[in-house]
RODO-2510 file (C-alpha; in nm, 4 decimals, decimal comma):
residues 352
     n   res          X          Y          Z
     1     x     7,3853    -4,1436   -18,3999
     2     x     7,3726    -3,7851   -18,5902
     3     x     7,4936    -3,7586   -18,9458
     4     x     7,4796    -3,4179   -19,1452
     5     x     7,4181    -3,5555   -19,4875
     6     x     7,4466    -3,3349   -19,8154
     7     x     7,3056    -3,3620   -20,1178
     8     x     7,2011    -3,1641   -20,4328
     9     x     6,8539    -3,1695   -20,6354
    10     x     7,0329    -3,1852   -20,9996
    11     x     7,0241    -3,5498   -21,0385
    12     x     7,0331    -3,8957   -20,8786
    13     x     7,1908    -3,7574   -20,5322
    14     x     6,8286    -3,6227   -20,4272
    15     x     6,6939    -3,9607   -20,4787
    16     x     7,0261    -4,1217   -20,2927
    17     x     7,0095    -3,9024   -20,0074
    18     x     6,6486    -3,9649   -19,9162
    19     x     6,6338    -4,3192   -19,9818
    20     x     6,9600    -4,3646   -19,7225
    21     x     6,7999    -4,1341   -19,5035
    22     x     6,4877    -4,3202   -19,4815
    23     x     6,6977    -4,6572   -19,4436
    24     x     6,8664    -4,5000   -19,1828
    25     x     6,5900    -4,3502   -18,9833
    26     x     6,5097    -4,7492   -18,9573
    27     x     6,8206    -4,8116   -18,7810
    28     x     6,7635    -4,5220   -18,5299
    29     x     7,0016    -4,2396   -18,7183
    30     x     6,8629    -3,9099   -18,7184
    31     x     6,9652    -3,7436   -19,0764
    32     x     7,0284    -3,3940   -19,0703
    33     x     6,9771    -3,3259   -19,4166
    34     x     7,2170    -2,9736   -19,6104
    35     x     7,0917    -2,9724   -19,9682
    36     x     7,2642    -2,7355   -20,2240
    37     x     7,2381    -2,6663   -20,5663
    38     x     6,9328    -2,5620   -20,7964
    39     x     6,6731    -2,4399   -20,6493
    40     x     6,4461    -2,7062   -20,5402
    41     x     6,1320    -2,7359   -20,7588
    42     x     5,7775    -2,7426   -20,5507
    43     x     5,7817    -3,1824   -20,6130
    44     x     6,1489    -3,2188   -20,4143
    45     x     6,0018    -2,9790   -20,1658
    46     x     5,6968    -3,2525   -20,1377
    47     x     5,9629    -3,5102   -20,0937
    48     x     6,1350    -3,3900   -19,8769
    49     x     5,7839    -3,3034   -19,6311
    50     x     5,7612    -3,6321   -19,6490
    51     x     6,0542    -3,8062   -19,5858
    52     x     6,2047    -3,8880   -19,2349
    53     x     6,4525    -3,6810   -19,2320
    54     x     6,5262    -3,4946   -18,8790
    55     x     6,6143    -3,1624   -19,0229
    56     x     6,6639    -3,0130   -19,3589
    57     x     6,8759    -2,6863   -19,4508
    58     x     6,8353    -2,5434   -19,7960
    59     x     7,1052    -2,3405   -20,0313
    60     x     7,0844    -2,2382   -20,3406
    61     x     7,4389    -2,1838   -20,5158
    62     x     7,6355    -2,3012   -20,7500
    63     x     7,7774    -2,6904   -20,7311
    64     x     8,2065    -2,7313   -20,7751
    65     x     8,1456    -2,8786   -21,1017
    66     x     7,9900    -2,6090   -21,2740
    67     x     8,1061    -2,3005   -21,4513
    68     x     8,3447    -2,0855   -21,1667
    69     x     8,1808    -2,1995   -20,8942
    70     x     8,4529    -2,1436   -20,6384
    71     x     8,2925    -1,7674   -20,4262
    72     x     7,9283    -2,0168   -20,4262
    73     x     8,1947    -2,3384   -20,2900
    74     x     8,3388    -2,0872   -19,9951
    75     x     8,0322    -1,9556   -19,9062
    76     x     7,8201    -2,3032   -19,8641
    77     x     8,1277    -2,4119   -19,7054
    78     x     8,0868    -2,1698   -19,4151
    79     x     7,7131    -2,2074   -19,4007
    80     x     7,7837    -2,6011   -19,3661
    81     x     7,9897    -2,5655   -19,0896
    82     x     7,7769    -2,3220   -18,8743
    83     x     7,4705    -2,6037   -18,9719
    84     x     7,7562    -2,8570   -18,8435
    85     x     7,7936    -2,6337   -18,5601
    86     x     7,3982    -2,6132   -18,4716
    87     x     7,3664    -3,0192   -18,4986
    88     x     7,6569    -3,1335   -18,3708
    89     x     7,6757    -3,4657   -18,6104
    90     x     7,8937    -3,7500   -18,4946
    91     x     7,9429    -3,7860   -18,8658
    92     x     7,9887    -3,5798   -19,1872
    93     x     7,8824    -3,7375   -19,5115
    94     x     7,9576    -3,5851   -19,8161
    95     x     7,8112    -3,5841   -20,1409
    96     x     8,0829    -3,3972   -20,3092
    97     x     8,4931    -3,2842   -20,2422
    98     x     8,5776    -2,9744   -20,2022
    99     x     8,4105    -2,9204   -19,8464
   100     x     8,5880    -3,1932   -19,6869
   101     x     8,8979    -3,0191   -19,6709
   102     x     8,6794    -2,7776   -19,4109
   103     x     8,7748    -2,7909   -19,0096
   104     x     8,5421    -3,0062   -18,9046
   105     x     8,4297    -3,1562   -18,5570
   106     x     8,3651    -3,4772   -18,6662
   107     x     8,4526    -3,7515   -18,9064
   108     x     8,4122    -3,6974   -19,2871
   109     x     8,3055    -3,9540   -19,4910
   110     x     8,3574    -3,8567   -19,8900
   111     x     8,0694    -4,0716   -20,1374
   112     x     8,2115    -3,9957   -20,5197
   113     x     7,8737    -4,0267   -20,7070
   114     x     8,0778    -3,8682   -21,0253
   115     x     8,3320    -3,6642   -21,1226
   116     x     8,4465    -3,4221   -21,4075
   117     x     8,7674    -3,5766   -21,4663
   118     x     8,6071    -3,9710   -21,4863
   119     x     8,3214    -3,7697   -21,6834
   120     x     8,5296    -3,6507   -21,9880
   121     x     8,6798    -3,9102   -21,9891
   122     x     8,4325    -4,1477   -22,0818
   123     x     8,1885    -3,8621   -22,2747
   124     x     8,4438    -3,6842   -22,4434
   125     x     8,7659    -3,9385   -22,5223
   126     x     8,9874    -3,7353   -22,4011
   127     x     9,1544    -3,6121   -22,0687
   128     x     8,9751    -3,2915   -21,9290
   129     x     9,1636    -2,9876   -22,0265
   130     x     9,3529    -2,7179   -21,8764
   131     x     9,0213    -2,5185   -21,7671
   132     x     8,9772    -2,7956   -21,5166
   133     x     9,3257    -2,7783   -21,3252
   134     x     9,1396    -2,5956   -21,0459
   135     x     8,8509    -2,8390   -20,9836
   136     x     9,1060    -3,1366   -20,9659
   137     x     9,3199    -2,9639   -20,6971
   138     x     8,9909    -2,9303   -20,5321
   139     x     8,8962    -3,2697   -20,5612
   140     x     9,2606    -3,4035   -20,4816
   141     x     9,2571    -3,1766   -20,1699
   142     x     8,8708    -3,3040   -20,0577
   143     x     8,9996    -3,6539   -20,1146
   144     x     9,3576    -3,5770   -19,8643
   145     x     9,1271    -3,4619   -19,6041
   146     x     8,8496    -3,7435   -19,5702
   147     x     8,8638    -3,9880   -19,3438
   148     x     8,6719    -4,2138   -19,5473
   149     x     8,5950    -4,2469   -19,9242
   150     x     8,3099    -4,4667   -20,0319
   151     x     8,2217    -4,5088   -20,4218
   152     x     7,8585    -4,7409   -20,5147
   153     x     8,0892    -4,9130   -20,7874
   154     x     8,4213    -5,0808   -20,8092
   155     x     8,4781    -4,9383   -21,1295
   156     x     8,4076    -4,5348   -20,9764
   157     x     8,6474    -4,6322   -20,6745
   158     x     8,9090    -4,7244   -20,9331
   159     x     8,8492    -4,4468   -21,1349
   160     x     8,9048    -4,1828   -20,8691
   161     x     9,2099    -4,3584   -20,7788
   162     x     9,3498    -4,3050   -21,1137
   163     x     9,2594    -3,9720   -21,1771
   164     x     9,3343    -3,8194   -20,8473
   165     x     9,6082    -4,0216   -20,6302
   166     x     9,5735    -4,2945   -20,4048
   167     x     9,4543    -4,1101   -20,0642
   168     x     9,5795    -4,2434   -19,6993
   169     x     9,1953    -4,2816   -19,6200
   170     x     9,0594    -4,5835   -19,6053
   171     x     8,8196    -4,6748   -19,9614
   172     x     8,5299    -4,9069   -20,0494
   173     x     8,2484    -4,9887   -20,2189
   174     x     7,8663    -4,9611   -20,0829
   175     x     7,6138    -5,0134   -20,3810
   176     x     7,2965    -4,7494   -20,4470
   177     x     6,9436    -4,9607   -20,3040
   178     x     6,5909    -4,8671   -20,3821
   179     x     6,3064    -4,9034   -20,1655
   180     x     6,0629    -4,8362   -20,4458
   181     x     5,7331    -5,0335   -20,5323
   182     x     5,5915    -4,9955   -20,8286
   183     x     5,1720    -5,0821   -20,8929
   184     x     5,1676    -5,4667   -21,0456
   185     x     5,0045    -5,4684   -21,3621
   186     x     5,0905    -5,5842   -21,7429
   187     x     5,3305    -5,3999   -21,9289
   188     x     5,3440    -5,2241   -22,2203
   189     x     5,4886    -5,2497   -22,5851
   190     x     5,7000    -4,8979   -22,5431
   191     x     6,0230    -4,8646   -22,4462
   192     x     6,1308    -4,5927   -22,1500
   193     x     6,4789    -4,3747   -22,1299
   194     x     6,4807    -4,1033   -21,8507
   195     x     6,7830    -3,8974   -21,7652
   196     x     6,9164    -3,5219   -21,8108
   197     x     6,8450    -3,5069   -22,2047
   198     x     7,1477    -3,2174   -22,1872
   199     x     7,4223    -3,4699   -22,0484
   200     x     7,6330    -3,6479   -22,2873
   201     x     7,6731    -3,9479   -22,0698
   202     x     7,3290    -4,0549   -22,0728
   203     x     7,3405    -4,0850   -22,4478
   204     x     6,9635    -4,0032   -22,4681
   205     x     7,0318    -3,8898   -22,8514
   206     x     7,0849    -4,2649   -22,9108
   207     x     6,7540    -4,3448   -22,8510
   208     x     6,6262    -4,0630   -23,0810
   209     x     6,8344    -4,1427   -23,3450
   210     x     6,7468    -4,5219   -23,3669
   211     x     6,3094    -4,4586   -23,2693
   212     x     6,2470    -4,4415   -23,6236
   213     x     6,3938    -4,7987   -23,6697
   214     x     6,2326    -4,9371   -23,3516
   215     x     5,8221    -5,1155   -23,4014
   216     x     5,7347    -4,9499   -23,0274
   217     x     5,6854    -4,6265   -22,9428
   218     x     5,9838    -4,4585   -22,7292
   219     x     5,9334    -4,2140   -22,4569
   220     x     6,2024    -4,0359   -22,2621
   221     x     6,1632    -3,8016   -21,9623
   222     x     6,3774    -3,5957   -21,8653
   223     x     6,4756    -3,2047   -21,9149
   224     x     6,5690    -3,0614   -22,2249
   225     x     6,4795    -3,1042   -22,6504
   226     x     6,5746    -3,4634   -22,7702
   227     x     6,4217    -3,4350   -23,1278
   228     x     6,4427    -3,7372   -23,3565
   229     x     6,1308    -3,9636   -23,3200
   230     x     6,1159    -4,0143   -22,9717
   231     x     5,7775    -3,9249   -22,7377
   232     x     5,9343    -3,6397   -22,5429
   233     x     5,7690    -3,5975   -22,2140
   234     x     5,9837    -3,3109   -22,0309
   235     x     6,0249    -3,3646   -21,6744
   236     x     5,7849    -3,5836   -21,4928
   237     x     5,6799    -3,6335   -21,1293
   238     x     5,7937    -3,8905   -20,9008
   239     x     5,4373    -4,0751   -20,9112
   240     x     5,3913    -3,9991   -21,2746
   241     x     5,7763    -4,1393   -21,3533
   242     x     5,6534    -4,4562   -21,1256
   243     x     5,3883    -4,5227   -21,3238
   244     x     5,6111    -4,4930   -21,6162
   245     x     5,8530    -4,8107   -21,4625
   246     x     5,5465    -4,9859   -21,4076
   247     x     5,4185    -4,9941   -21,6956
   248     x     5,7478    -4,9902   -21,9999
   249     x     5,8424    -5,3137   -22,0937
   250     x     6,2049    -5,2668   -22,1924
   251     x     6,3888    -4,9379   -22,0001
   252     x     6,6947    -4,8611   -22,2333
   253     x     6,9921    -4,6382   -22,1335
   254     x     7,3289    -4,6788   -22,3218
   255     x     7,5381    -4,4794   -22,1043
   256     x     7,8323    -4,3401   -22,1963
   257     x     7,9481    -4,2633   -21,8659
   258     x     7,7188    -4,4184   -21,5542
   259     x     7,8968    -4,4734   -21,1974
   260     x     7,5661    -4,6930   -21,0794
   261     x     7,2572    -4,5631   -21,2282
   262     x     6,9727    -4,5852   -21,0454
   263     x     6,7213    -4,5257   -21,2787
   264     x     6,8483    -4,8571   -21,4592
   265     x     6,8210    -4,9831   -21,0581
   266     x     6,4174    -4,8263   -21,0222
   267     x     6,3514    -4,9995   -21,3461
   268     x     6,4570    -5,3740   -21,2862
   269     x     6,2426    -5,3221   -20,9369
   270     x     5,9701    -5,2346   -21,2040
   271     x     6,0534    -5,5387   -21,4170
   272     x     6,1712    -5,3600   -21,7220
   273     x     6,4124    -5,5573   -21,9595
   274     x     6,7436    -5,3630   -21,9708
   275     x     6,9112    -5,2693   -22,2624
   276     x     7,2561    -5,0905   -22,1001
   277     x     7,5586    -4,9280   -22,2327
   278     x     7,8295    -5,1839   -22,2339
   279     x     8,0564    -4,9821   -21,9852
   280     x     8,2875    -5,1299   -21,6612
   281     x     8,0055    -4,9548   -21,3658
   282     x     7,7269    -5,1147   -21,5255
   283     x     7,8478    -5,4375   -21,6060
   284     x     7,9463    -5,4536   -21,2357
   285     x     7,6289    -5,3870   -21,1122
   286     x     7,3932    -5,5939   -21,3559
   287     x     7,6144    -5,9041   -21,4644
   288     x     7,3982    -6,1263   -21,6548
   289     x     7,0653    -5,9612   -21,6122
   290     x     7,0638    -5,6696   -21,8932
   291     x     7,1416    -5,6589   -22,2365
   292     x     7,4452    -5,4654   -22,3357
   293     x     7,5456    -5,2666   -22,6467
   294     x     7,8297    -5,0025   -22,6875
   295     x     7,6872    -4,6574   -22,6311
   296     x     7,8182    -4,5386   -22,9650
   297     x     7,6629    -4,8172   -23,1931
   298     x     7,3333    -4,7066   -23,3224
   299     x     7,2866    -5,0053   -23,4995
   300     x     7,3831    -5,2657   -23,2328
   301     x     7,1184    -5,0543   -23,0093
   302     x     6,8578    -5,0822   -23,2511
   303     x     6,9072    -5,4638   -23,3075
   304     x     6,9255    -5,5177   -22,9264
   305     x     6,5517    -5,3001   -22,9063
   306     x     6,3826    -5,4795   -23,1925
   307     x     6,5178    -5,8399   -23,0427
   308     x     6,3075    -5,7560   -22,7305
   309     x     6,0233    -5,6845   -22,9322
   310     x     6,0385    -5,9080   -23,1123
   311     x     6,0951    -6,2171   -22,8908
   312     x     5,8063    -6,2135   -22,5460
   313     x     5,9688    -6,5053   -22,4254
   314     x     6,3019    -6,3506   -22,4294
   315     x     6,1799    -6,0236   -22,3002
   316     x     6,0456    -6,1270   -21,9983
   317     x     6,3339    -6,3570   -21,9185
   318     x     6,5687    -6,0653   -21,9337
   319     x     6,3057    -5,8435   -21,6852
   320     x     6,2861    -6,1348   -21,4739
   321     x     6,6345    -6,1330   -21,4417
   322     x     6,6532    -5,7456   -21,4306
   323     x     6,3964    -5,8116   -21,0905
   324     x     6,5913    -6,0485   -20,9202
   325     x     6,8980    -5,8603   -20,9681
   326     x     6,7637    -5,5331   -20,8597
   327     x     6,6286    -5,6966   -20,5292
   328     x     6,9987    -5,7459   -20,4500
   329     x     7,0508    -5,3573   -20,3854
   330     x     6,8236    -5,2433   -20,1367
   331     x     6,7991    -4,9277   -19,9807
   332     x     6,8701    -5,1368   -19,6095
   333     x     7,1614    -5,3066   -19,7453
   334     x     7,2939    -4,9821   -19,8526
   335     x     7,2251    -4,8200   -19,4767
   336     x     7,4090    -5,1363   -19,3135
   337     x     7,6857    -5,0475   -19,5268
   338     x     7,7115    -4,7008   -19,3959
   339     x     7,6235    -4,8046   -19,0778
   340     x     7,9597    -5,0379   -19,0731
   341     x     8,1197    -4,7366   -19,2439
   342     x     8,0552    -4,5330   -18,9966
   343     x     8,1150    -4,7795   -18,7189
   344     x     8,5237    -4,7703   -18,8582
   345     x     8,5029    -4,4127   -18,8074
   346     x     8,7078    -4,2634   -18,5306
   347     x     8,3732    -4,1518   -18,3349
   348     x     8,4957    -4,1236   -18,0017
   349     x     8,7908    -3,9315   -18,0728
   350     x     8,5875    -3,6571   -18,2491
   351     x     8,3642    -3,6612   -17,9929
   352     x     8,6109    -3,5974   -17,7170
***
């Protein structure tokens, strides 16, 4: 089997794309791999050199959720279907909308990772305005046209469904995996965030703001100025952010807004107690194995931190639990849920 995959190198759908296309490569699926977006840095291109996928295409353009993106949208649409075209996949998987409204040869399956309207939602309070009335026809249309649409949460599925319409597709539900190892080794007294330091929904300010009340140190990587009394270490490596899992004690990321979160995912591999924003996604995916707090309560987020600290026995009960949960989503369970995705998929009639 052939599957044009796409993905973008902004956030968690890099690490997505090449962990499924890895799994997949196990289960004898060449991954033709269309990346848009930012411009990859020299570490993705690394990544990607190494990884098993069959064939990679770069763009660099702007993605539908950004800032008029819709001349960038058209044109990678075109240059996706000539790739399509020079492949020939027997399926389309989508990391994004608006291209699956595009004539294509095969069938289209849509994964919503996020969305704007879902987004401001949970950052902002509110409905998204007016200004947004184009990217939700978009979306709406990209969603009419799939022949599949796939979310890694209950709660995203149901979210989409809201926002945009029931669709005549077919929907469900195949969770994120990780195939990473981490070195063994003791762990630390600090306490790790990571994210996009610019995006709301990650709520990285929270940590700033309660550091100075916290007895460990707290270091966050990730892009962009978080101030307060946090260690700020900019953007990190893949090896060097590995380490980082290996070593924290207690990850902490009280989310606003988080459809899976797979850094929460790379750090209960690690062994990391969680401390999670109390939010519908998250809940879903880590039951009793993290320790919640609502995203806008510095205070409850402090206490939560400093209870960890302050209690070993606790703390490694709730990484323990973190560990055995994580095992749960595997990057092969995730490919055998594409893989009977994709078996549902009318194959033979877009191959004819």
């Amino acid at each position: 089997m052939r599957v044009l995959l796409t993905a973008d190198g902004a956030g968690g759908v890099w690490t997505y794309a090449l962990e499924l296309a890895e799994a997949l490569a196990d289960e004898r699926v060449e991954v033709t791999l269309a990346v848009m977006g930012p411009a990859l840095r020299p570490d993705q291109h690394q990544e990607l050199q190494a990884s098993r996928v069959r064939d990679a295409h770069v763009r660099e353009c702007a993605l539908e959720w950004m800032d008029e993106p819709w001349h960038d949208v058209q044109q990678a649409g075109e240059w996706l279907l000539d790739v399509a075209d020079r492949t020939a996949p027997d399926v389309v998987h989508l990391s994004g909308y608006a291209h699956a409204a595009l004539s294509w040869r095969a069938p289209v399956v849509v994964v919503a990772h996020s969305d704007v309207l879902s987004w401001h939602e949970a950052v902002r309070g509110a409905p998204a305005g007016a200004e947004w009335s184009r990217y939700r026809s978009v979306v709406a249309a990209g969603l009419a046209a799939a022949d599949l649409l796939v979310a890694p949460t209950q709660a995203m599925l149901d979210a989409l469904l809201r926002l945009y319409g029931p669709t005549a597709c077919p929907a469900r539900v195949v969770p994120n995996g990780s195939s990473r190892r981490f070195p063994a080794g003791p762990k630390q007294p600090f306490v790790l965030g990571a994210g996009r330091i610019w995006d709301e929904a990650k709520n990285v300010q929270a940590l700033a703001r309660v550091a100075p009340r916290v007895e460990w140190p707290v270091l966050v990587a990730g892009d962009g100025d978080v101030g307060g009394g946090v260690h700020a270490l900019g953007r990190v490596s893949r090896n060097e952010m590995d380490g980082l899992f290996a070593e924290a004690a207690i990850f902490a990321e009280p989310a606003r807004y988080e459809p899976f979160g797979l850094a929460a995912l790379e750090a209960g591999v690690a062994g990391c107690a969680l401390v999670l924003g109390d939010i519908p996604s998250l809940r879903e995916v880590w039951g009793d194995a993290a320790v919640f707090v609502a995203p806008d309560d510095d205070d409850e987020l402090a206490a939560a931190l400093r209870s960890l600290i302050a209690h070993p026995r606790r703390r490694r009960d709730y990484a323990e639990r973190a560990r055995a949960r994580a095992r749960q989503y595997t990057s092969q369970r995730m490919a055998r849920g594409y893989l009977d995705a994709y078996a549902a998929l009318p194959l033979q009639e877009a191959a004819a």
